[in-house]
C-alpha positions in Angstrom: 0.0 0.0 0.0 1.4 3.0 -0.9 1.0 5.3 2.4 3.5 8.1 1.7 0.6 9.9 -0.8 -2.8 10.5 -1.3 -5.2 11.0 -3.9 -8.1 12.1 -1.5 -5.5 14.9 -0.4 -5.0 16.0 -4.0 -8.7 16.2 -4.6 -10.2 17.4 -0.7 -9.9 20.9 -1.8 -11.3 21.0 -5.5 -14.2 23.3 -6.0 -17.7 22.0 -6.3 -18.1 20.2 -9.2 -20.8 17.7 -11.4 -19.7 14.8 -9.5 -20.7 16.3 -6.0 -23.7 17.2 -7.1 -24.7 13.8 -9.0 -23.9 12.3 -5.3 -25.6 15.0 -3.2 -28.9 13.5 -5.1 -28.1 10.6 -5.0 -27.5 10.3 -0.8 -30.0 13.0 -0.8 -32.6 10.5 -2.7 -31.2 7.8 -0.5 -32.1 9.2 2.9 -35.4 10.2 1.8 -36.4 7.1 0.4 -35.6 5.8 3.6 -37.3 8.0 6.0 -40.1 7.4 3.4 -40.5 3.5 4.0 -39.7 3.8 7.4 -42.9 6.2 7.7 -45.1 3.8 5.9 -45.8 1.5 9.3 -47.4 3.6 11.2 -49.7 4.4 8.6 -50.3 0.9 7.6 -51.4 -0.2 11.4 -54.4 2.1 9.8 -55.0 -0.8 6.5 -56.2 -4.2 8.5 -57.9 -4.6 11.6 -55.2 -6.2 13.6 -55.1 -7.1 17.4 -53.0 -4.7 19.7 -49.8 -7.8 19.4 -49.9 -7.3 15.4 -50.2 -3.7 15.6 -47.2 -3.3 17.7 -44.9 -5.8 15.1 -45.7 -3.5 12.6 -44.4 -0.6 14.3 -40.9 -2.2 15.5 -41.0 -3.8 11.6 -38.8 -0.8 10.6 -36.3 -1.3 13.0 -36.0 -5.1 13.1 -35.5 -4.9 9.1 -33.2 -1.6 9.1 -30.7 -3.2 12.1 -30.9 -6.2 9.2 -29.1 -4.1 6.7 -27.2 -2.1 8.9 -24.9 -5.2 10.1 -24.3 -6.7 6.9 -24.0 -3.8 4.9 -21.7 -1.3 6.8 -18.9 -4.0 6.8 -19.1 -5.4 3.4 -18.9 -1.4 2.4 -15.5 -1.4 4.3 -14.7 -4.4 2.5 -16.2 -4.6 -1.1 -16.1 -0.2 -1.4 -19.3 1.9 -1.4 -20.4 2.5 -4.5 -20.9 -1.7 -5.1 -23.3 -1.8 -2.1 -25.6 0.6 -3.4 -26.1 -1.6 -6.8 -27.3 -4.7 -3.9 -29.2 -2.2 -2.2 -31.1 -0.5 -5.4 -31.9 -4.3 -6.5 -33.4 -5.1 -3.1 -35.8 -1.8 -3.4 -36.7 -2.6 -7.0 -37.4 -6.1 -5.9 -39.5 -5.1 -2.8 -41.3 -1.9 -5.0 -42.3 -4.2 -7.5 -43.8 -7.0 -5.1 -45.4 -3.9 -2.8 -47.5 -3.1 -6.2 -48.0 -6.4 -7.1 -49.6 -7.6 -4.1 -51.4 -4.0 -3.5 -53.2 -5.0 -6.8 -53.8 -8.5 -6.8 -53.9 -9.9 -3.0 -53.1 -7.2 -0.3 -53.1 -8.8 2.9 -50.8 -8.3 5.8 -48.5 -10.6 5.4 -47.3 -10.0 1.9 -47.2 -6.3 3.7 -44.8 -7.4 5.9 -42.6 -9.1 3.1 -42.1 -6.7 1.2 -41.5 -3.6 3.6 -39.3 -6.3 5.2 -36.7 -6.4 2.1 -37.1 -2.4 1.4 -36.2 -1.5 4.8 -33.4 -3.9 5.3 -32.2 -2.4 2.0 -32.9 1.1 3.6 -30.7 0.2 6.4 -27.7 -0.7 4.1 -28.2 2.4 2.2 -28.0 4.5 5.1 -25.2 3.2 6.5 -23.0 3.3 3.2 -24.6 7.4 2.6 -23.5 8.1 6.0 -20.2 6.6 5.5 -19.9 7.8 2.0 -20.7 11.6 2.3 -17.5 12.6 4.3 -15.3 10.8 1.6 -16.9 12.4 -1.3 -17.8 16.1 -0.6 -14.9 18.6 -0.3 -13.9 20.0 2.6 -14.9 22.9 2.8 -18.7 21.9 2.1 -18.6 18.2 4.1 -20.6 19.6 6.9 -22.7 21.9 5.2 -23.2 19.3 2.8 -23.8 16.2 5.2 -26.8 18.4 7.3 -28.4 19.5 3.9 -28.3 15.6 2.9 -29.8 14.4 6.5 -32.4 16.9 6.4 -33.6 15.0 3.1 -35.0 12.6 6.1 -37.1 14.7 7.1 -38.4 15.8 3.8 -39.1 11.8 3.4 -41.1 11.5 6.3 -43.6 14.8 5.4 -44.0 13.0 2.0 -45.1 10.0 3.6 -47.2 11.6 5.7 -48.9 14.2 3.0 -49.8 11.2 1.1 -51.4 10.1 4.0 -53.6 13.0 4.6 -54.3 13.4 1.0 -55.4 9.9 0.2 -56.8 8.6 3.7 -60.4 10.0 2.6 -59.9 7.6 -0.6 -59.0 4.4 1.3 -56.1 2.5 2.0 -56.1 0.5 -1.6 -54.9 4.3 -3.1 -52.6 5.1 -0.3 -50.7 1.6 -1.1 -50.9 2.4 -4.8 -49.7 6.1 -4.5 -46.9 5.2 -2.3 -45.5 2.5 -4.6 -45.5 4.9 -7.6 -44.0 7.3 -5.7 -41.3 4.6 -4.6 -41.2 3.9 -8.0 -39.8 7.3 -9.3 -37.4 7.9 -6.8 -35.7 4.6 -7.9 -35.3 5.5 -10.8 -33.5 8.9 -9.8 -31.4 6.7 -7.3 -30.0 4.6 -10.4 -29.6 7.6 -12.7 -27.8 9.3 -10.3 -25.5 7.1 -8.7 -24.3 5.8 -12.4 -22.3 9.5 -12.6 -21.0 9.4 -8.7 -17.7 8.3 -8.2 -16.3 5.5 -5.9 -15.0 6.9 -2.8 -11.1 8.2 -3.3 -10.1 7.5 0.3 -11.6 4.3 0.4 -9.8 3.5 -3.1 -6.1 4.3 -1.8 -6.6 3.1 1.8 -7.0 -0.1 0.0 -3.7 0.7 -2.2 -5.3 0.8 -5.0 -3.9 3.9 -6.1 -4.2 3.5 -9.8 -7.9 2.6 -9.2 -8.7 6.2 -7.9 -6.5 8.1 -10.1 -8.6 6.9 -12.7 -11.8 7.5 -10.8 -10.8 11.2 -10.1 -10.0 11.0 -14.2 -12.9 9.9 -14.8 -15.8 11.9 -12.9 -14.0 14.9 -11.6 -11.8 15.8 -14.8 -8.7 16.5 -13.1 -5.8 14.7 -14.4 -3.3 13.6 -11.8 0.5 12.2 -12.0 1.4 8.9 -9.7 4.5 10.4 -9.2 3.7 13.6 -7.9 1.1 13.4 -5.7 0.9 15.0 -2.3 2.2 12.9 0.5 -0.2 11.8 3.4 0.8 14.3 6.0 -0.6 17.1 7.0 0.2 20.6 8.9 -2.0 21.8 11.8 -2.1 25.3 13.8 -1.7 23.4 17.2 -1.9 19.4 17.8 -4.5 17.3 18.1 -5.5 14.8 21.1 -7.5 12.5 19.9 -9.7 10.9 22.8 -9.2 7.0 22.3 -11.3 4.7 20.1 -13.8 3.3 23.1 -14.7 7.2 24.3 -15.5 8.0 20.7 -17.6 5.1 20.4 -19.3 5.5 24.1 -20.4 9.1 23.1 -21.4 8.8 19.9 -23.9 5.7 21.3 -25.3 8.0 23.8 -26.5 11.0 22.2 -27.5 8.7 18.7 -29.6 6.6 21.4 -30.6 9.1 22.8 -32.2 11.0 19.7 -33.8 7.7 18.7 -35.7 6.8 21.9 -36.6 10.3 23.0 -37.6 11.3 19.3 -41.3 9.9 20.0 -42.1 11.8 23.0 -44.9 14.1 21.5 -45.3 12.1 18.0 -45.3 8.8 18.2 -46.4 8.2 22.3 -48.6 11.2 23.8 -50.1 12.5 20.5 -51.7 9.5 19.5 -53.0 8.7 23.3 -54.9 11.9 23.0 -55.6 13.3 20.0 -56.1 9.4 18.4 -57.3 11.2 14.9 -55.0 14.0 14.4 -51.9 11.4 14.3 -50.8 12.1 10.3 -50.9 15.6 11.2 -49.1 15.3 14.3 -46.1 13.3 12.1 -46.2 15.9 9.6 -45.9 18.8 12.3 -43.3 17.1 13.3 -41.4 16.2 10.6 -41.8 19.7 9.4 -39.8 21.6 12.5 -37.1 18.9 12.0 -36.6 20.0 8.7 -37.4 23.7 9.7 -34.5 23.3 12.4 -32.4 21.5 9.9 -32.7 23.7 7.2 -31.8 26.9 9.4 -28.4 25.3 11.1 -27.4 23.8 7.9 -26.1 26.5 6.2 -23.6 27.3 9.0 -22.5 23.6 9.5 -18.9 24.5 8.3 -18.6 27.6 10.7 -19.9 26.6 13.8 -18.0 24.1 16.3 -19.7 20.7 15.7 -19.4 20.4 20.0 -21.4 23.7 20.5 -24.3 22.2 18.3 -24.3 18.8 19.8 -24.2 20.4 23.6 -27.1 23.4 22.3 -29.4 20.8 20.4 -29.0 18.1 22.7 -29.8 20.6 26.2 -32.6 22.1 25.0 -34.2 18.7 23.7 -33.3 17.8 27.4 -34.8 21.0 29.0 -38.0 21.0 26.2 -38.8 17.5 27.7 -38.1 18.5 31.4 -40.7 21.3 30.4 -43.5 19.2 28.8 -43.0 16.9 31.8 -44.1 19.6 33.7 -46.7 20.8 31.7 -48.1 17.6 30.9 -51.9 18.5 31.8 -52.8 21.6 29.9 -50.6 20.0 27.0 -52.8 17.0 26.7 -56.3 18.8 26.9 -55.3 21.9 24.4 -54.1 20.6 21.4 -52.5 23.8 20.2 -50.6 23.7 23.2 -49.9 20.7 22.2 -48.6 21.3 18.4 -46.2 24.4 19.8 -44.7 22.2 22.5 -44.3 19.4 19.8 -42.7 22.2 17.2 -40.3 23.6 19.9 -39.3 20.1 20.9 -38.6 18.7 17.2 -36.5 21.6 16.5 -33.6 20.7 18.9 -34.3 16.7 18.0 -33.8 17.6 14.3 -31.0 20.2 15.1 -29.2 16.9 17.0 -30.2 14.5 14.8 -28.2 15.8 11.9 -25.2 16.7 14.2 -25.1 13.4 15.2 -25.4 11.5 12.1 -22.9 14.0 10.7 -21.0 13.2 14.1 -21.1 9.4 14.1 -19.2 9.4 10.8 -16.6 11.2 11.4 -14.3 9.8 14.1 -13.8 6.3 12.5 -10.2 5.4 10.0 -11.9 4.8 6.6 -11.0 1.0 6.8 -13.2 0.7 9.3 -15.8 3.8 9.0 -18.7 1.9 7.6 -18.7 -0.8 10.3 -18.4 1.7 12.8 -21.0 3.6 11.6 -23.1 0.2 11.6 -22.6 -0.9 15.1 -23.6 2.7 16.3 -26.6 2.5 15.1 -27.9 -1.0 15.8 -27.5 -0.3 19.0 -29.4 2.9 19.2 -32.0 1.9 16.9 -32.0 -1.4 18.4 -33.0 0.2 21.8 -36.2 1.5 20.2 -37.7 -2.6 19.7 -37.9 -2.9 23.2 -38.9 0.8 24.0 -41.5 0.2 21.4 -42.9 -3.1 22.8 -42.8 -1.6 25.8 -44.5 1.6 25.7 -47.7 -0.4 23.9 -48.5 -1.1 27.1 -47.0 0.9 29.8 -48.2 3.8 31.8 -47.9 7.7 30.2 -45.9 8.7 33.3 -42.7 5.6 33.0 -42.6 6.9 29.4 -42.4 10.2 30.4 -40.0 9.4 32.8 -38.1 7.2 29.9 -37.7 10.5 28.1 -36.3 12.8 30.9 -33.8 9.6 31.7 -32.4 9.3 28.2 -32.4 13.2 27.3 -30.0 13.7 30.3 -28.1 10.7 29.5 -27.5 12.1 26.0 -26.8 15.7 27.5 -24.0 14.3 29.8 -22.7 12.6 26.9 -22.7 15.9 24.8 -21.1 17.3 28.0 -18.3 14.8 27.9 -17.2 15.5 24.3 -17.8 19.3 25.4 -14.9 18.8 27.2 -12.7 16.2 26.1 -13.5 15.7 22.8 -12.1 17.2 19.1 -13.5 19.8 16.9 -14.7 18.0 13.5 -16.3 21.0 11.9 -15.0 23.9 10.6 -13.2 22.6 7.4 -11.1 20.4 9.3 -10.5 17.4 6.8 -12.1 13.5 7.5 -8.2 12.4 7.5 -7.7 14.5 11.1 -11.3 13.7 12.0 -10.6 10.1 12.2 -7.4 10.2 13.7 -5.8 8.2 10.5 -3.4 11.3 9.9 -1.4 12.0 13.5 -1.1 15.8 14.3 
């Protein structure tokens, strides 16, 4: 392997260009289509009559199917590259899209339901993994944070599609709501494989691999810049002061935390209290809150690059803690006004979506590139994994342990954005993925 030079250190500082916008839409696309299938349970709990254990499968489906194609799909993306995984992961949606329509025209019943969100979402899960992995490899330098919150946002926008379609079509029954979600599903593959046909494989991954000549002709090939094998730059680079880099285990222990604790407290309002009370405003409720996630989103994005990445994770993740702290608090007149209700739910999904796309730009950046997707992986099956149980759980279980739930993993997150407050490295500001992931010493 040739580890005195670097292609991705030749290219990190090109302008934007074609290629980073063909792979903006196509992680872009990506993460929407995912937020998009992911929505689709909770809406088809609304299709079939089922008992109270069926209906709570369906919700935990989405998680049992995306923790499927998180741990088989974040390694082999360390191992096989990331552009191949997408091609498995495109055929599983066409596969699943196809079957979806099929069995919405022909024979919809729940189990073929179940099937067929079952190979989508575990494709979903693979997808995200690799996007999340990939985006920090591909986008230049100057842009990677800016461009990775833009691109996580896109999960919102997912998730208000879902839900529009919802309130658009749930007056027509649930036969048009499967049929206009498939077409829908439809298009966007088609995007998907248009658009990841002009994206390039990922440079770093390419020469941390040795294959050198391999990316060379990759950055030939889709960003036009001819380079010379023996002059390229060599893989150091100069720093205004040294950086500590806190050891593998405290990365990993903090980046758990706060991810967790985005994914378990996320259905506070949404997903727990809203539908308790206000049983027939639950589509608008998700759409509310899907919107001041992207609201949120959209406002801290364009500063990504600018601000320190530990003063967002510290102010989103506090004031998701102190929001919750509050609605505990306020619990009665929020559940018998419901526009009380909606403002609390706005203010809270702000700081959630704020965090949220810290943290998934976070979670990818502390890992060496050998080993980024797997990392990536393992973080979230275990946060997304807490939410089966939480799910299961909370079926059942009084409002106030849920409530209590929340305030317990809010401040476990906030201590955790605490500890990197303190100890941890700066990632933003146009500092490069090499110093990021501690690959480069400084």
């Amino acid at each position: 392997m040739a580890n005195n030079v670097s292609v991705f250190r030749a290219i990190e500082n090109l302008k934007w260009s074609s290629a980073h916008t063909w792979s903006f839409i196509a992680f872009a696309l990506g993460l929407l289509f995912e937020a998009y299938l992911v929505g689709i349970a909770p809406i088809a709990t609304g299709w079939f009559s089922l008992p109270s254990y069926l209906t709570a499968l369906t919700l935990i489906w989405p998680f049992l199917w995306l923790i499927v194609g998180l741990i088989f799909v974040g390694p082999l993306s360390d191992r096989f590259g990331r552009k191949r995984l997408f091609i498995l992961t495109m055929s599983m949606y066409a596969v699943g899209i196809a079957l979806f329509i099929v069995t919405t025209l022909v024979i919809p019943n729940y189990i073929s339901l179940l099937i067929t969100l079952a190979i989508m979402l575990a494709a979903a899960g693979g997808e995200m993994n690799v996007i999340l992995t990939d985006m920090h490899e591909v986008m230049p330098r100057r842009h990677r944070s800016k461009a990775a919150f833009f691109l996580i946002n896109f999960i919102n926008v997912g998730l208000m599609l879902v839900s529009f379609i919802s309130l658009n079509t749930q007056l027509i029954g649930p036969f048009y709501q499967r049929l206009a979600i498939g077409i829908i599903g439809i298009v966007m593959l088609i995007v998907l494989v248009i658009s990841r046909m002009k994206m390039p494989e990922s440079i770093r991954w390419l020469e941390r691999k040795g294959r050198i000549n391999d990316a060379i002709r990759e950055v030939e090939k889709y960003y036009g810049v001819r380079l010379d094998s023996g002059n390229l730059p060599i893989n150091e680079m100069q720093v205004s002061r040294p950086i500590i880099h806190p050891p593998l285990w405290f990365r990993f222990i903090v980046a758990v935390l706060m991810m967790t604790a985005n994914d378990l407290g996320f259905g506070l309002l949404s997903y727990e209290v809203g539908p308790i009370y206000f049983s027939s405003q639950t589509a608008l409720i998700i759409l509310i809150t899907a919107l001041a996630e992207f609201i949120g989103g959209l406002f801290i994005a364009p500063f990504a690059d600018r601000i320190s990445r530990k003063v967002i994770l510290l102010f989103s993740t506090g004031g998701a803690a102190v929001t919750t702290y509050a609605i505990i608090a306020l619990m009665k007149p929020i559940v018998s006004n419901f526009t009380f209700f909606l403002i609390m739910d706005f203010i809270l999904n702000i700081f959630i979506g704020i965090q949220y796309l810290a943290m998934d730009t976070f979670k990818g950046e502390l890992w060496p590139t050998e080993r980024r997707g797997t990392f990536v992986s393992l973080v979230r099956v275990i946060s997304i994994g807490s939410l089966i149980p939480e799910t299961i759980w909370a079926v059942s279980a009084p409002l106030n342990q849920f409530l209590i739930l929340n305030m317990g993993v809010w401040t476990m997150g906030l201590a955790a954005a605490i500890a990197w407050f303190i100890w941890g490295i700066e990632t933003s500001k146009g500092t490069s993925i090499v110093i990021t992931s501690g690959e480069i010493p400084t």
